[in-house]
N, C-alpha and C positions, 0 to 999 in steps of 0.2 A: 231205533237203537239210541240215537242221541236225545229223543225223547226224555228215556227212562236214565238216561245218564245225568238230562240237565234236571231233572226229578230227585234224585239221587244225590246230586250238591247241593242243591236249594233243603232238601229236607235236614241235612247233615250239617249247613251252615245257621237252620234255625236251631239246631239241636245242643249245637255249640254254643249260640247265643241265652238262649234259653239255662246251659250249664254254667253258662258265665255270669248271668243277673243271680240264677241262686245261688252260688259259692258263695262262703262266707269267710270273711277275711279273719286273717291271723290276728288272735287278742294282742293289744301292744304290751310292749314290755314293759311298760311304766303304767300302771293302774294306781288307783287310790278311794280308800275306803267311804261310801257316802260321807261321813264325818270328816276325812280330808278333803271333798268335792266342794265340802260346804265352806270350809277355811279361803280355797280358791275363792269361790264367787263371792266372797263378801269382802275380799283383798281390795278391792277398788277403793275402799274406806281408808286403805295403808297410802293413797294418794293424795291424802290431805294436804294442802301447800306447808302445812306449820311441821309436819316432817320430813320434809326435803333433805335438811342435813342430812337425816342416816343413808338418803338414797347416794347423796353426794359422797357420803364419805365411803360407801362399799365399792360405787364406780369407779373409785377413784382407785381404792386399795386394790379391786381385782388387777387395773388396767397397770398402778406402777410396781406390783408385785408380779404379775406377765403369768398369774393361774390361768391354767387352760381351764378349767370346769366351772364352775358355779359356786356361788353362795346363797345359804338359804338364812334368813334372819327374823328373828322373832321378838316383841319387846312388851314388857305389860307394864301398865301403871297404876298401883294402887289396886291389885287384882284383877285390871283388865286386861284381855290382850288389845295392845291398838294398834301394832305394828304386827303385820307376817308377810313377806315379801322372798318372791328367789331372783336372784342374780346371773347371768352369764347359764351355762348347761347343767344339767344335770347328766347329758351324755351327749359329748361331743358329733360322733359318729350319724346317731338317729337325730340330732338337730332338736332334743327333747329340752325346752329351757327348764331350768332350775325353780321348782315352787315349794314352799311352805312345806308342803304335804311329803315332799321328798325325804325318806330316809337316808343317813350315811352312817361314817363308823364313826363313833365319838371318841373313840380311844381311852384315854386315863377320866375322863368324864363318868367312864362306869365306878370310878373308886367311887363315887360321891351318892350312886344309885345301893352300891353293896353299901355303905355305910348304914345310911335310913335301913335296908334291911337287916343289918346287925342287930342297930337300936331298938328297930321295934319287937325284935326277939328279947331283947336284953328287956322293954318294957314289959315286956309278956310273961319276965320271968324265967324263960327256956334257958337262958345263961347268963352269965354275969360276964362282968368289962374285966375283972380282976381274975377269971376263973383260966387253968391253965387249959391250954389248948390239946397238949402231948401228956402222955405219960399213962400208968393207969386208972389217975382220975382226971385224965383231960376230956374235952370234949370227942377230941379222935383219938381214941384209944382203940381201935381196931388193931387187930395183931399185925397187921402190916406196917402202922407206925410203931410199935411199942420198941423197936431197935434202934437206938443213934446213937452215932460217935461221939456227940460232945453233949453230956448230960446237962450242962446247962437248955437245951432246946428243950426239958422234958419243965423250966421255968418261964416258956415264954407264954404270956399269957394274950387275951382276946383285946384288948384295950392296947399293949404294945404293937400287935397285927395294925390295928386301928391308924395309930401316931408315927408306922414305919419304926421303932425303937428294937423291932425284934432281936436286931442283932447281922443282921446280911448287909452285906455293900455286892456291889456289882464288881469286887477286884477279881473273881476270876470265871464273868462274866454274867449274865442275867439266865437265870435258867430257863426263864418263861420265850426265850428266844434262841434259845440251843437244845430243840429236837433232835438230831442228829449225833452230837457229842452226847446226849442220853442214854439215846437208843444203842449205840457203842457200848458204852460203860454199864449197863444194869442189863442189856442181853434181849431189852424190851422191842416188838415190832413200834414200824412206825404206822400210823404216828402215836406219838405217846400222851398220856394221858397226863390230867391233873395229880391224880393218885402217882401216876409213874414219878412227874418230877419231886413231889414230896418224899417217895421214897429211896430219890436219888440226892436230895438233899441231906436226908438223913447221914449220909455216908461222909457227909463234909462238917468241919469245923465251923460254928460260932464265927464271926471278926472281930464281935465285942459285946461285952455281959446284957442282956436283953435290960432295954431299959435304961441303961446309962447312956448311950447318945442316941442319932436319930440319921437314916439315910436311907433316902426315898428307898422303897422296896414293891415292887409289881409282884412278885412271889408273894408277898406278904400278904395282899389283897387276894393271889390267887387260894393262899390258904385261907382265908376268911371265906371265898365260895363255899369248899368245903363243910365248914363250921355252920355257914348256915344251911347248906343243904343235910347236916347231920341231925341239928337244931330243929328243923322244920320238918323233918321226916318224910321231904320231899327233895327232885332237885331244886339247884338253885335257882333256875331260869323261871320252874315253875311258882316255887314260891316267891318271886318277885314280883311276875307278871300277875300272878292272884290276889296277893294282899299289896301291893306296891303299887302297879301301874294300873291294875281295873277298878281300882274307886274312883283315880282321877281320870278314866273314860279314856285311858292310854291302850290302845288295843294294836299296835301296830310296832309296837316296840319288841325288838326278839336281840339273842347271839348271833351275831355274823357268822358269815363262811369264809372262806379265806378265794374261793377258786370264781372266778366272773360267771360261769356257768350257774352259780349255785345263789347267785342273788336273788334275792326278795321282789315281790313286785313294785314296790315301791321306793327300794334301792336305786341310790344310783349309780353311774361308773367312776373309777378314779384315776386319776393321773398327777402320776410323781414324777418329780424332777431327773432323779437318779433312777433309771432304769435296767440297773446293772445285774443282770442274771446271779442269780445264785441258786443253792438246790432245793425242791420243792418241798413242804416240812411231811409230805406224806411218803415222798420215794428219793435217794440220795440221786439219783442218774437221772432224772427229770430238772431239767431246768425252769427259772419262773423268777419273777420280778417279789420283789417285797411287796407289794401291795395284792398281786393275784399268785400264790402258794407259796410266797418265802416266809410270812408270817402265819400262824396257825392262833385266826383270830376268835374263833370258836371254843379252845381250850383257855386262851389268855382270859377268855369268859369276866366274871367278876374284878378281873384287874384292868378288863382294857377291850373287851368282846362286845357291846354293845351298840345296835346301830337303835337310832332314834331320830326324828323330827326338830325344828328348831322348837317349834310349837310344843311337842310334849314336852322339852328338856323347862319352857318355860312352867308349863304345868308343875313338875317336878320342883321347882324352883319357889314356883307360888306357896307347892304344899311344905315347904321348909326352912320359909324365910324368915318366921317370927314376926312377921307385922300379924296385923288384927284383921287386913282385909276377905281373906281365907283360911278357911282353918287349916292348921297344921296338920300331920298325918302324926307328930312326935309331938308328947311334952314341951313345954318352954323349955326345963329342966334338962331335955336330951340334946337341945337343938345347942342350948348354952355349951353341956360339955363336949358335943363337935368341933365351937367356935372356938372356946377358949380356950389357951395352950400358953405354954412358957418354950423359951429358945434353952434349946437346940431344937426341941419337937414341934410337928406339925399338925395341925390341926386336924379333926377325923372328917375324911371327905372330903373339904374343901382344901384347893393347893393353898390359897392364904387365906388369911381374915384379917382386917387390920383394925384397930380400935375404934376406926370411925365408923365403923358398919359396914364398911367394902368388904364382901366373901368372894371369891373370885377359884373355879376350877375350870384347868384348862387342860386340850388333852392333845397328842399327836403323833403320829405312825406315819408311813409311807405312804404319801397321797392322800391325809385327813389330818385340817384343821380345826378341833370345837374347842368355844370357849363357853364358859354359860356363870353369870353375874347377878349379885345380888347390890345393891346400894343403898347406902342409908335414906335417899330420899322415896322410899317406894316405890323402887326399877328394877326388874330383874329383867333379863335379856339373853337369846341365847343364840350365836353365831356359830352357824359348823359349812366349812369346806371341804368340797371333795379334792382339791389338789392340793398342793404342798409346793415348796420351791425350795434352794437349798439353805434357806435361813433357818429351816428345821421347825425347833423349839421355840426361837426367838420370832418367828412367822405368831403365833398363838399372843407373844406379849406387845407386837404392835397392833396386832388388833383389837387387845384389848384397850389402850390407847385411843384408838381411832374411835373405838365406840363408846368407850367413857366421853370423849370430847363432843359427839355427834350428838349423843343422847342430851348432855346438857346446854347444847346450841338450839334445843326445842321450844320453844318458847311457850309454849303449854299446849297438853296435850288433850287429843279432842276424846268427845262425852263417850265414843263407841265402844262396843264390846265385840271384837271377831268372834268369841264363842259362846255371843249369843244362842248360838242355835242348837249347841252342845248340849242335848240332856244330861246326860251322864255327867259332863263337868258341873252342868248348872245342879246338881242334885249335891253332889260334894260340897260344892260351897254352899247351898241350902245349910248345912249342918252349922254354919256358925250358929254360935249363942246357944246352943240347943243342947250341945255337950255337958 
């Protein structure tokens, strides 16, 4: 009997063994596309002695700004990339460090992606800068716009959308951040849609005649989603990522979620300084942090919904700088009337431009810091954090600071290309001269 017993364990012990070598382990949660795999292995090149500063100066910024998560940093010269590096996590918890390939939320970074897709509608002919947006010959003239309270909105046009001029301030609050007091007022479930808060704008006053002054506006960009997903005859996510991000071989660039569950594979986590519960933007009796369900960053879409790489954003950057070294995706013509503007108005896309060729768009929300840089001397660079501290906005302008000074403590920069191996980009830039 104890035979068949000790038969009986031994079979049952290789049986287990045997289940246990073929089990196959859980995919991780942080993957990245061969084309990010390849940015990694060819990072070691970002360990040149002659760019030490940028490493010094991110060490530095992580450790006396006390972010818990990572930074991911990217820099090109002259159409190369020579720098892609990550910092500190990309998720604290799994011990995932922060690389190149990591996505995050870029925040107001997307006004400057919706803008190129404006212009290159407006190149295409689909509509015009001066053409009105409302009314019924605006571009959304659907019956659900065609009613507002103050007929001046039926003159704002797609160029004031552009420069922020529309006419909205934030005095009695930003709409693109009160779901809740919406869904109250217009009767709408939650969560509410892009459609919902323009028609719950409709219901409000003007602050001042479109056009005559100028005051940041996220609405304003969220109504340009619109416009161009009416223009395109698509949504807008989709015709960005079509004609926008897959020529420059950007294929990993999508709208956020807002809930940690619903992250991308190549997302990473975030961590904010103020972790102060508030209600969730899908259900009022749910509780949640601004960074996982208090912000509903998937609707914010076009004004502020984008998560991206440091590496694409530099893409994006290359394809709208105006130097010669890669071709533009826009006209000289279109990229000039982005840059150039008169005060009070801001420039379309970028948060400034200054006359010496510095473009500079910078963006940020709860637990996401990006900045993404253009320079007169052929540098564009793009730095995004997944934490936040309580300096906010002002977190976005020392860093850009730290990385103008880093950048030019270089002493010159080496012959490499990180994305060499990129067809898809090498094939874009192929097109110079040949236009």
């Amino acid at each position: 009997m104890w035979l068949k017993c000790f038969r009986f364990l031994i079979l049952a012990f290789l049986s287990a063994c045997i289940a246990c070598c073929s089990h196959k382990p859980e995919k991780p949660a942080q993957t990245a596309k061969p084309a990010a795999r390849r940015v990694v292995q060819i990072t070691n090149a970002s360990n040149d002695t002659v760019l030490l500063p940028i490493d010094r100066a991110i060490k530095r910024f992580l450790r006396d700004q006390w972010l818990a998560g990572g930074i991911s940093v990217a820099v090109a010269y002259k159409g190369r990339l020579v720098y892609a590096k990550g910092f500190g996590y990309a998720d604290t918890t799994s011990r995932v460090a922060m690389q190149p390939f990591h996505t995050m939320r870029i925040a107001s970074v997307s006004k400057l992606i919706t803008a190129v897709a404006v212009m290159k509608l407006v190149e295409e002919g689909r509509i015009g800068l001066r053409q009105n947006v409302f009314g019924p010959d605006g571009i959304l003239n659907d019956s659900i716009y065609l009613t507002f309270k103050d007929p001046r909105m039926g003159n704002v046009t797609v160029y004031q959308l552009l420069n922020h001029s529309g006419g909205w301030t934030p005095r009695y609050g930003d709409p693109m951040f009160m779901p809740h007091a919406i869904a109250r007022q217009t009767g709408k479930p939650l969560p509410v849609s892009m459609k919902d808060i323009i028609c719950f704008m409709q219901t409000k006053s003007l602050h001042f005649e479109p056009g005559t002054g100028s005051n940041y506006s996220n609405f304003g960009y969220g109504i340009l989603g619109e416009v161009v997903a009416k223009a395109a005859g698509m949504p807008y996510e989709q015709y960005v990522q079509k004609y926008i991000l897959s020529p420059f071989g950007i294929n990993d660039m999508y709208l956020g979620h807002s809930h940690q569950q619903h992250r991308f594979p190549t997302e990473t986590a975030y961590y904010e300084a103020d972790t102060t519960q508030v209600a969730d933007y899908t259900n009022a009796n749910i509780a949640a942090t601004r960074a996982y369900g208090g912000n509903d960053i998937h609707t914010l879409g076009s004004a502020g919904g984008w998560i991206a790489s440091s590496v694409d954003l530099v893409k994006i950057a290359l394809a709208t700088d105006g130097f010669d070294n890669v071709p533009d995706c826009l006209t000289a013509a279109s990229i000039d009337t982005m840059v150039q503007h008169e005060e009070p108005f801001d420039p379309i896309g970028w948060r400034t431009t200054a006359s010496d060729g510095s473009w500079f768009r910078t963006g940020t929300l709860s637990a996401t810091t990006a900045m993404l840089a253009r320079l007169p001397d052929s540098i564009c660079y793009a730095v995004i954090s997944n934490s936040a501290n309580h300096r906010g906005t002002a977190l976005a302008a020392m860093l850009r600071n730290i990385m103008n000074d880093a950048v030019h403590r270089v002493a010159q920069w080496p012959d490499t290309d990180l994305l060499r191996d990129d067809s898809q980009w090498q094939e874009y830039k192929g097109k110079l001269g040949k236009e």
